[in-house]
C-alpha positions in Angstrom: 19.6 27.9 -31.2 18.7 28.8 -27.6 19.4 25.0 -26.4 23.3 25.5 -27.8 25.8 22.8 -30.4 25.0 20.1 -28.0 21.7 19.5 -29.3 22.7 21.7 -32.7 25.5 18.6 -33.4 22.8 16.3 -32.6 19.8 17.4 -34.7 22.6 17.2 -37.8 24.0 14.2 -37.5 21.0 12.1 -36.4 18.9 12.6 -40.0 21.8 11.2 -41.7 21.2 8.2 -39.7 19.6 4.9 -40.9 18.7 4.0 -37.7 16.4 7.1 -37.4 14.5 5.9 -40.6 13.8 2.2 -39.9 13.0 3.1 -36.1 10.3 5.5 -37.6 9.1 3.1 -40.1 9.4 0.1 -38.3 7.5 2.1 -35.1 5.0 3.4 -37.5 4.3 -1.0 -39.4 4.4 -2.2 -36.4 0.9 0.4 -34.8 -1.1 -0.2 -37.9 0.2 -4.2 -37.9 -1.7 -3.5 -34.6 -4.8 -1.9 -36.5 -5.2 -4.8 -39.0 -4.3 -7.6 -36.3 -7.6 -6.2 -34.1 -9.2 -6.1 -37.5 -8.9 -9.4 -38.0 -9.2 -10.7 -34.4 -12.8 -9.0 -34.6 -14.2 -9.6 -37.6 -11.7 -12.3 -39.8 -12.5 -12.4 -43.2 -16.2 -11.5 -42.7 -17.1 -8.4 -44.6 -18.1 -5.2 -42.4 -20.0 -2.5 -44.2 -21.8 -0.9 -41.6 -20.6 2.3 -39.8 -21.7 1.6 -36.6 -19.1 -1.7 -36.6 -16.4 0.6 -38.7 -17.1 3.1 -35.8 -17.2 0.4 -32.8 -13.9 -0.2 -34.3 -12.0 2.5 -34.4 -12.7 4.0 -30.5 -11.9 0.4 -29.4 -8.4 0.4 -31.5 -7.7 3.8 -30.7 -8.1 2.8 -27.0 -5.8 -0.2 -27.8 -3.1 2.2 -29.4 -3.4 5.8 -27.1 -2.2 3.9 -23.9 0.8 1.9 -26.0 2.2 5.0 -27.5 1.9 6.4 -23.7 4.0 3.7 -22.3 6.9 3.5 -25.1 7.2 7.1 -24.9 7.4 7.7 -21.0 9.6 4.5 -20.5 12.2 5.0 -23.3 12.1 8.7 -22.8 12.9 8.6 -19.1 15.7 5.3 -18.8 17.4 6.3 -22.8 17.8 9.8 -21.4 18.9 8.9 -18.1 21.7 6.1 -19.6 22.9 9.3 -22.0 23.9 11.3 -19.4 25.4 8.5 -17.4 27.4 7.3 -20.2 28.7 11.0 -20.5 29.9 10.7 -16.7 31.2 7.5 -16.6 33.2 8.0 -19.8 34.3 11.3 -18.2 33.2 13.4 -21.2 30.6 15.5 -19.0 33.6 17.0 -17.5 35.3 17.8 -20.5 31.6 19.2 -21.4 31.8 21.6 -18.2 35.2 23.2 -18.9 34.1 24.7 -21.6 32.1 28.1 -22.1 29.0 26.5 -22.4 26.1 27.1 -20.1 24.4 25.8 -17.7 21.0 26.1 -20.0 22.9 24.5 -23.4 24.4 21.8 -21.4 21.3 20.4 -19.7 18.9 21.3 -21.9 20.8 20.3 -24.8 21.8 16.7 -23.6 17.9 16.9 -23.0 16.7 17.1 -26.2 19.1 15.5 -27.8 18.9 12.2 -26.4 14.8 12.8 -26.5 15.3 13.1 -30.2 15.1 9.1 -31.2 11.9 9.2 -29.0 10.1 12.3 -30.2 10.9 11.3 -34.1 8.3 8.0 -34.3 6.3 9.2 -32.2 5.4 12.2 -34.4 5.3 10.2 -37.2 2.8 7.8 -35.0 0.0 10.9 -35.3 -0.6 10.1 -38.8 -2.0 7.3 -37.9 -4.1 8.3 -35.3 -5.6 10.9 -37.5 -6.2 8.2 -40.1 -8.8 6.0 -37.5 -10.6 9.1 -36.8 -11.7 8.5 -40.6 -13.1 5.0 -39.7 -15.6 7.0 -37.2 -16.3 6.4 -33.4 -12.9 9.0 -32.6 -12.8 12.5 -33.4 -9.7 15.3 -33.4 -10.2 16.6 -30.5 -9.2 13.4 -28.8 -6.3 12.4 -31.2 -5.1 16.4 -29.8 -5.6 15.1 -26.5 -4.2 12.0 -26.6 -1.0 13.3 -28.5 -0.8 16.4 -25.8 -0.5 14.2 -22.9 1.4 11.5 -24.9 4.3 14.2 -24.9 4.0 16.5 -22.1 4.5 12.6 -20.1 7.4 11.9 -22.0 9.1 15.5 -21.5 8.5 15.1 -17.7 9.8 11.8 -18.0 12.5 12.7 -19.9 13.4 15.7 -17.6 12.8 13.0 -14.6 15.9 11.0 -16.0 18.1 13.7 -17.3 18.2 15.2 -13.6 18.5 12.1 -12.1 21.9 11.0 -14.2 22.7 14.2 -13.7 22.7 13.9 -9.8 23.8 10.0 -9.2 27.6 8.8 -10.2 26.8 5.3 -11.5 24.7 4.3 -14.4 22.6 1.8 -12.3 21.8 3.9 -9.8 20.3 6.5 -12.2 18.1 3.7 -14.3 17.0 2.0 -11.0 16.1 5.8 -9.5 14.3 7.1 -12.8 12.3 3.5 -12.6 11.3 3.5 -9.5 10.4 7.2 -9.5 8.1 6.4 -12.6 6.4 3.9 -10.6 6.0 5.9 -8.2 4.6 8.7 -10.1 2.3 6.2 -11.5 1.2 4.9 -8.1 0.6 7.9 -6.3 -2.2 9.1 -8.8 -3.9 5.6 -8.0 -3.5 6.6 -4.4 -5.1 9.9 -5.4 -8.1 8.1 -7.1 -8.8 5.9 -4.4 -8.9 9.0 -1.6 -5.8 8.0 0.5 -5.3 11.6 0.8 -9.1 12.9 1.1 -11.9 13.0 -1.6 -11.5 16.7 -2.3 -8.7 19.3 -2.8 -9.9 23.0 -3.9 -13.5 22.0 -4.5 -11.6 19.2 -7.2 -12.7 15.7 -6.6 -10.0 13.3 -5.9 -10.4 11.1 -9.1 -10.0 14.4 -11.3 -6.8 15.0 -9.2 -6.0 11.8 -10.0 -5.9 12.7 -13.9 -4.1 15.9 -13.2 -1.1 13.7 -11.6 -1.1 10.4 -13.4 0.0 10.1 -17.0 -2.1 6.7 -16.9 -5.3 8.2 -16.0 -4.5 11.2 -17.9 -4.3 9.1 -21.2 -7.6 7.4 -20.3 -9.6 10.2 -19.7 -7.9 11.5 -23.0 -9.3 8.9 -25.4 -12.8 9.3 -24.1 -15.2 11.3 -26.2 -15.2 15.4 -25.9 -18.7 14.5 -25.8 -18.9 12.9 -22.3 -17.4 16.5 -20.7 -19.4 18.9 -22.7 -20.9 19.8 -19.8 -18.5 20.2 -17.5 -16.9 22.3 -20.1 -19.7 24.9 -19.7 -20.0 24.6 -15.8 -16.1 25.3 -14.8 -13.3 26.9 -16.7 -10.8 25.0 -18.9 -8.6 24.9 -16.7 -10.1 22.8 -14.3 -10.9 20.0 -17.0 -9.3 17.3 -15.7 -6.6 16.3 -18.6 -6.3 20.1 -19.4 -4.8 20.0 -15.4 -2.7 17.4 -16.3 -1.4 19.3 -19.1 -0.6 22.5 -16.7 0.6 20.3 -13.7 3.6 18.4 -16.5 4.4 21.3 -18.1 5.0 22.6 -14.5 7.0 19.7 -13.8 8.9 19.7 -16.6 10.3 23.2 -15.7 10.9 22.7 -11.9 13.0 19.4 -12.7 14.9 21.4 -15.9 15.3 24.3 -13.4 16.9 22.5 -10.8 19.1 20.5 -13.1 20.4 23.6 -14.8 21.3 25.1 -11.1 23.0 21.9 -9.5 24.9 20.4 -12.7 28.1 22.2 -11.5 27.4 21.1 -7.9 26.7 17.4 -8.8 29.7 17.3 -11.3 32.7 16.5 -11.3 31.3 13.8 -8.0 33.0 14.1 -4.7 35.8 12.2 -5.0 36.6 14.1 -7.8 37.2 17.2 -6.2 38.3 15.7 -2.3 40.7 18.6 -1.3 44.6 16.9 -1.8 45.0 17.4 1.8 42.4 15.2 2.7 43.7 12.4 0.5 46.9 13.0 1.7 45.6 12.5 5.4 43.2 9.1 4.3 46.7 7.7 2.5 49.0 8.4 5.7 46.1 6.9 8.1 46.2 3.5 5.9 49.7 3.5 5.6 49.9 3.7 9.2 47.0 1.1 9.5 49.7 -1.4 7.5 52.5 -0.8 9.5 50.5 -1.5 12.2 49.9 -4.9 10.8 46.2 -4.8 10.8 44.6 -7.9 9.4 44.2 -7.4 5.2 40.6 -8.6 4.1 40.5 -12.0 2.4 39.9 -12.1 -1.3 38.1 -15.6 -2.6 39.0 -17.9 -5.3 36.9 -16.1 -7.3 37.8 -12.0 -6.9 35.2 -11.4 -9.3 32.5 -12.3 -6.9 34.1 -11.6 -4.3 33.8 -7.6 -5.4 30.4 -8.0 -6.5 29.6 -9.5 -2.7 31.8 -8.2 -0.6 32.5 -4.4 -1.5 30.5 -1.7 -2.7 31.1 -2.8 -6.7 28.1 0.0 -7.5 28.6 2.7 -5.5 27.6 3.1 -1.6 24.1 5.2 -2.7 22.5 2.0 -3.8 21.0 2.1 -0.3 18.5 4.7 -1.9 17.6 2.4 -4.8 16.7 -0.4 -2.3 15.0 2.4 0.2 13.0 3.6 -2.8 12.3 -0.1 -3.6 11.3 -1.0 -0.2 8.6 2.1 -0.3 7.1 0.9 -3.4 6.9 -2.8 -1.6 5.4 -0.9 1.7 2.6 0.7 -0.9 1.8 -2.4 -2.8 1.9 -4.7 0.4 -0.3 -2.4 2.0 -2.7 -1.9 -0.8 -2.5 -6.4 -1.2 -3.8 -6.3 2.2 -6.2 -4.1 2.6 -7.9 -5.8 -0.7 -7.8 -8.6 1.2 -9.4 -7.7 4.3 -12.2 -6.2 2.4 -13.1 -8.9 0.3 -12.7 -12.9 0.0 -11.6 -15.3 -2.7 -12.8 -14.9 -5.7 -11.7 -18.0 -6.7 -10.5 -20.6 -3.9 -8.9 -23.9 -4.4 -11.4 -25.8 -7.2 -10.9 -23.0 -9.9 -7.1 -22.2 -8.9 -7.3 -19.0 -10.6 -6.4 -15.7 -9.1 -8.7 -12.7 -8.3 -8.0 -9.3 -8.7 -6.9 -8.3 -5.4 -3.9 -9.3 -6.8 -3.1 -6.7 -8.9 -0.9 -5.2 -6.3 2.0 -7.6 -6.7 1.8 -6.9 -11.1 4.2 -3.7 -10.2 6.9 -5.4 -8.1 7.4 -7.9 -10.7 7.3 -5.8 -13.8 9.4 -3.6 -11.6 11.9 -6.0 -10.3 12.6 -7.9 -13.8 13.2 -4.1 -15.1 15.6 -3.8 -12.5 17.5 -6.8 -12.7 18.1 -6.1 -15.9 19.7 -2.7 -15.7 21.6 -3.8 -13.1 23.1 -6.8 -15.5 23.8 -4.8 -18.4 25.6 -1.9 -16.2 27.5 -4.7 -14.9 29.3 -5.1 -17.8 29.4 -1.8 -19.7 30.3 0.1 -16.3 33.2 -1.8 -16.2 34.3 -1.1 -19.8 33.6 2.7 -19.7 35.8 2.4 -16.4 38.5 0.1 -18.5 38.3 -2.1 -16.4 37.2 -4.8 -18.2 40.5 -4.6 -20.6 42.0 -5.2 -17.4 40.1 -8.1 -16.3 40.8 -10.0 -19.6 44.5 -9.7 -19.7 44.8 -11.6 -16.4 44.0 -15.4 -15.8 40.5 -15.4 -15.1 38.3 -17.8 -16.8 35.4 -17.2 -18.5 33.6 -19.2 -16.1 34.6 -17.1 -13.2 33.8 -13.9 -14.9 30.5 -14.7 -16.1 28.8 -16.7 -12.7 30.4 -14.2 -10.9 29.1 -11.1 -12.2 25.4 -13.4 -12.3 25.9 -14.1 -8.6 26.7 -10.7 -7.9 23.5 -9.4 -10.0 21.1 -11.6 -7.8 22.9 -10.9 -4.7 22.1 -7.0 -4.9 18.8 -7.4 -6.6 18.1 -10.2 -4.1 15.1 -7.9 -2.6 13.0 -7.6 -6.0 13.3 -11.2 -6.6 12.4 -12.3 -3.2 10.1 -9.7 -1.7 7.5 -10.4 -4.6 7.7 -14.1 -3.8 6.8 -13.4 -0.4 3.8 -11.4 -0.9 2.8 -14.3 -3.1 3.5 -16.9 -0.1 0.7 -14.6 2.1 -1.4 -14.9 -0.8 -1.6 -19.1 -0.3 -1.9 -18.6 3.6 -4.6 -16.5 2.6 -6.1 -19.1 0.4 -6.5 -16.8 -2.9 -3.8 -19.1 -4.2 -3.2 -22.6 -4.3 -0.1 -25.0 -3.5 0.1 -25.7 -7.3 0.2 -22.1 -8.3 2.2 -20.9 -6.0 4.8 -23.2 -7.0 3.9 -22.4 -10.7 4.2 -19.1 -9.9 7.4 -18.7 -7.8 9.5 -21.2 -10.1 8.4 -19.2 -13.2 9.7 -15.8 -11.7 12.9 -17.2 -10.7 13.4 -18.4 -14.5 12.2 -15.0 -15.7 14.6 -13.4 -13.3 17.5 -15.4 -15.1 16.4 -14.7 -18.2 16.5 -10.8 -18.1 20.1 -11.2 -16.2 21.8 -13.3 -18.3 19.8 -11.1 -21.1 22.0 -8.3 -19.6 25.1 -9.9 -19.7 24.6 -10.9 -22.8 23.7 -7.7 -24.4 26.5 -5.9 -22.4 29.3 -8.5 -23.8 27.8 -7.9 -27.3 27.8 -4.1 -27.8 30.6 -2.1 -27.1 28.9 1.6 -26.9 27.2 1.5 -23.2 24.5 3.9 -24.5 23.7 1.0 -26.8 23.8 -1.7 -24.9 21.3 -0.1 -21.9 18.8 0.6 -25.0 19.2 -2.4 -26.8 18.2 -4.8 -23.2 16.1 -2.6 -21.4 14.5 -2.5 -25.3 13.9 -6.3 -24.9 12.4 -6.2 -21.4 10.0 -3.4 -22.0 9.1 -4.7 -25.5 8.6 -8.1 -23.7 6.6 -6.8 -21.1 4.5 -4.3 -23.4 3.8 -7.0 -26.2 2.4 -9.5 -23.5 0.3 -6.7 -21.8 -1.0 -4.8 -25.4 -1.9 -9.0 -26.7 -3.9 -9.5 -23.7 -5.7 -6.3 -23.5 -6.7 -7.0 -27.6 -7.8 -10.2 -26.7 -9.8 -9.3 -24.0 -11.4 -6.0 -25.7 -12.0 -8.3 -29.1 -13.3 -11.3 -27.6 -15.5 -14.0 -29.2 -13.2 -15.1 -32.4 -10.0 -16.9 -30.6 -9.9 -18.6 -33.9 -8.8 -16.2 -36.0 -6.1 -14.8 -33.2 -3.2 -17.3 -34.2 -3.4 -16.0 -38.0 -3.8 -12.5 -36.8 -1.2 -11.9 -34.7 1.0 -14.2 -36.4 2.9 -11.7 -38.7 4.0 -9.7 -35.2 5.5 -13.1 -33.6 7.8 -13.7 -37.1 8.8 -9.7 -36.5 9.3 -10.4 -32.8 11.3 -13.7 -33.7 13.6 -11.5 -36.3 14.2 -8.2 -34.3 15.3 -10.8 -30.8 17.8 -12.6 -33.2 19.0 -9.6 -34.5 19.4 -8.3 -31.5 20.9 -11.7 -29.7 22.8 -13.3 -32.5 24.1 -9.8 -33.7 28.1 -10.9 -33.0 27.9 -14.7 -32.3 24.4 -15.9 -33.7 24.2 -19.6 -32.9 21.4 -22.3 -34.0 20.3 -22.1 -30.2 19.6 -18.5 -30.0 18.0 -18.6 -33.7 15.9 -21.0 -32.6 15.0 -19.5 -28.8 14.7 -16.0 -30.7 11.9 -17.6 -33.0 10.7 -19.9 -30.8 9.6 -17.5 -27.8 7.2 -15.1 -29.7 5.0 -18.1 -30.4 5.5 -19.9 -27.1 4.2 -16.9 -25.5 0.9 -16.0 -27.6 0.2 -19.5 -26.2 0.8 -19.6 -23.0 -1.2 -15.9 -22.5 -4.3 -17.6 -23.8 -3.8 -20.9 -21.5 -3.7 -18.1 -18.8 -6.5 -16.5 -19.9 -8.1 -19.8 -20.2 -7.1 -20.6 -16.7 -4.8 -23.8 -17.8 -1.7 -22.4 -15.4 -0.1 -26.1 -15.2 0.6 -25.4 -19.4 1.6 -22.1 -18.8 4.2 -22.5 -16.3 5.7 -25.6 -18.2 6.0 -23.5 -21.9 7.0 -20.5 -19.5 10.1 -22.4 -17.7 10.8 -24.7 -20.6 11.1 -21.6 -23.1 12.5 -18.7 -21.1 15.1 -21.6 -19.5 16.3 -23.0 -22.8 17.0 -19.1 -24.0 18.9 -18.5 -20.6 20.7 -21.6 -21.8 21.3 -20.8 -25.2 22.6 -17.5 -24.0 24.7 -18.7 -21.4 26.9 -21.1 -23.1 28.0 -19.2 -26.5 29.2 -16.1 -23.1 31.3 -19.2 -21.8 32.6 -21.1 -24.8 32.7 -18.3 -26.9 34.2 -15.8 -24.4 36.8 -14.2 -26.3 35.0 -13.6 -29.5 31.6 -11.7 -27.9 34.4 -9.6 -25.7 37.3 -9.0 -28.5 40.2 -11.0 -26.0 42.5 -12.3 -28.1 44.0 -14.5 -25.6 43.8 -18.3 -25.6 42.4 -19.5 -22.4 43.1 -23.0 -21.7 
């Protein structure tokens, strides 16, 4: 094949692979567990016969499901491929890779494809069941083509996005926090689009079609909507000016140009520039600090605990983590900007008596879905960095106690992600001066974030302490995170699109919180499970369907007090088995006393 035996060895060996099959099947339960959960949410045991309701239905699930598949696809696509190719790098296998006679085209298309593969799998086998709502009425095939198209032309950008990315950066965090933030970014800009930042009209296009043309988001939404609503556009300008039919052209576009520029830098980008410094210049940098010694300049000061000390004081992830927290800071400059100009042009929709928060602050959703996201990644690399770079077999043959490791690689992961922790909280601290939020919330809200913030760090630790393969350990807790933050948003959109029967929701979405409980034991307990993290892992599913609909029923003071008291005791539960039980969750055979 055209795409060479990187992706040939991959598209053998992965069939033969029991993973592959219970990702697919579980992917595929778990979208029509979705199906019958709305089912029962809207109508409970009541029996529906009509087709208008069967109809009503299916569009509403299918709107439900198009924008899920979306986000699993684009997200996994883009930070799994990107943590492939790092792994390759900082396991120094890439440069094996380039010695040989393969090409440019096999090697980066190859690696493409091939890490795309545990993506592109369930989500084919997803279509079937998209084809089977059109059979309950209200969607037709048309839009299941659409919604598929764009589904995977977003997650082949995406894809590409992250691939040139890990391609370009030396250190694993730097290409998960880049590939994020560029995604938001993406994401952003066509909301800029939409709202005329940058003029109502391009080419005799309006700006909200341009918007669809450049955001997978919007492109997905138009997508779903019936062929119906543009058959007249579709006779007044050619097909290649419907808007998602754009959208199609401009990814396939970008696809290309990213894949194109890959293919011409890899060689360039790899091995990195300390790999191939010129000997003389080494020579010159070793002489000038040997000189420097002689000298007797003062030696810097290493604390009582070196691990912290690294993560503090020197540049423990590489000196181009200024651009993660530049890229960061634009994304803050956006959303601050956008917070106050919703706030100039409007005034609290709810003040002090109802407590509640109105939608101008929609704004600060991104920086904390982004900044929990990035904590993470940063917690597991931590950790499997440092064994790719054998490091870590270093640190546990010297006296260090668990205790130092652990807090100091925690402190060191709050210390560099101290802007997407604190950032958000300001922004929320204008929002009380502003009076759209209260004393009580504000405190509700900053105290929960710092818990959450925990959580998906010592989630990271945790996770990288358990798996040995990097690649797994990255997909494994960014896994949790995103399936975290994706079950929250996809159970409040279905209870907001199927309101009027909250009584049947406990039983109905039951069945996914015992599957939630299972798959975050199996993935926390999977070396050293414990009755604490049995009981977290269970516990959390439940505690959360709960405290969404006290938010949605505007009881905050029971939300932040399940939130802390939940997410805190499964910080907890983690943190003690990575102290106590140090040497079994990292293989040190050592008896530290």
């Amino acid at each position: 094949m055209f795409v060479g035996p990187v992706f040939n060895r991959e598209i053998i060996t992965t069939p033969r692979s029991l993973r592959l099959y219970l990702t697919r099947a579980v992917y595929v339960a778990a979208l029509f567990g979705l199906v019958f959960t709305a089912w029962l949410i809207l109508f409970g045991s009541k029996q529906q016969s009509g087709l208008a309701d069967l109809a009503r239905f299916g569009s509403a699930i299918f709107a439900v499901l198009a924008p899920l598949q979306l986000a699993i696809a684009v997200a996994f696509s883009a930070l799994l491929t990107a943590a492939a190719v790092a792994q390759e790098k900082d396991r120094r296998t890439l440069d094996l890779l380039l010695m040989t006679n393969l090409s440019n085209v096999e090697l980066v298309l190859g690696k493409l494809l091939a890490s795309m593969l545990a993506i592109v799998v369930p989500a084919l086998a997803g279509v079937a069941l998209l084809m089977l709502i059109t059979l309950l009425g209200g969607v037709s095939y048309g839009q299941v083509f659409r919604v598929v198209a764009v589904t995977f032309i977003s997650a082949a950008v995406a894809g590409s996005l992250g691939s040139t990315i890990a391609l370009w950066r030396e250190r694993t965090f730097q290409s998960l926090a880049l590939t994020a933030l560029l995604l938001m970014l993406w994401l952003i800009g066509g909301e800029m689009i939409a709202v005329g930042v940058f003029g109502q009209q391009w080419l005799g296009v309006s700006a909200e079609d341009w918007a669809v043309a450049v955001s997978p988001l919007r492109a997905i939404f138009a997508a779903t909507r019936p062929l119906v609503a543009s058959s007249a556009e579709l006779g007044q300008v050619p097909w290649y000016r419907v808007p998602v039919t754009m959208f199609l052209i401009v990814g396939t576009v970008g696809t290309i140009l990213l894949n194109l520029w890959a293919i011409a830098r890899v060689r360039v980008w790899n091995p990195t520039q300390e790999a191939r410094q010129p000997a003389s210049e080494i020579d010159s940098e070793a002489t000038e600090a040997t000189a420097a010694h002689a000298m007797g300049s003062a030696s810097r000061r290493v604390w009582d605990n070196p691990i912290l000390w690294r993560e503090l004081c020197t540049w423990a992830y590489g000196k181009k983590i200024i651009v993660v927290r530049i890229a960061y800071l634009v994304i803050f400059a956006i959303c601050s900007f956008a917070l106050l100009s919703a706030l100039e042009t409007s005034t609290p929709a709810y003040r002090a008596a109802t407590g509640a928060v109105s939608d101008t602050t929609k704004p600060l959703v991104p920086l904390m879905v982004l900044g929990l996201i990035l904590v993470n990644a940063l917690a597991v690399t931590s950790l499997t960095n440092e064994r790719d770079l054998r490091a870590l077999d270093l640190l546990l043959v010297t006296d260090l106690t668990p205790k130092e490791i652990i807090f100091g690689k925690l402190g060191g992961i709050f210390y560099n992600s101290k802007e997407m922790i604190l950032l958000p909280i300001g922004l929320c601290l204008l929002l009380w001066y502003q009076e759209f939020m209260t004393t009580e919330n504000l405190i509700f809200l900053t105290i929960a974030t710092l818990v959450m913030n925990a959580f998906v760090a010592m989630l990271g630790v945790h996770v990288g302490m358990t798996y040995s393969e990097s690649r797994t350990a990255v997909g494994v807790s960014l896994s949790t995170v995103l399936f975290l933050l994706l079950g929250i948003a996809v159970c409040m959109r279905m209870m907001v699109a199927f309101q009027g029967s909250f009584n049947n929701q406990l039983q109905a979405f039951v069945a996914f919180m015992v599957g939630g409980g299972a798959g975050l034991f199996l993935t926390l307990g999977r070396r050293n499970p414990s009755k604490a993290i049995g009981l977290a892992s269970f516990a959390t599913p439940f505690v959360t369907f709960y405290v969404i609909t006290s938010f949605l029923q505007a009881s905050f003071g029971a939300a932040f007090l399940l939130t802390v008291a939940t997410y805190g005791f499964a910080t907890t539960a983690m943190l003690i088995p990575a102290i106590a039980e140090f040497d079994v969750a990292t293989g040190r055979t050592t008896d530290q006393t």
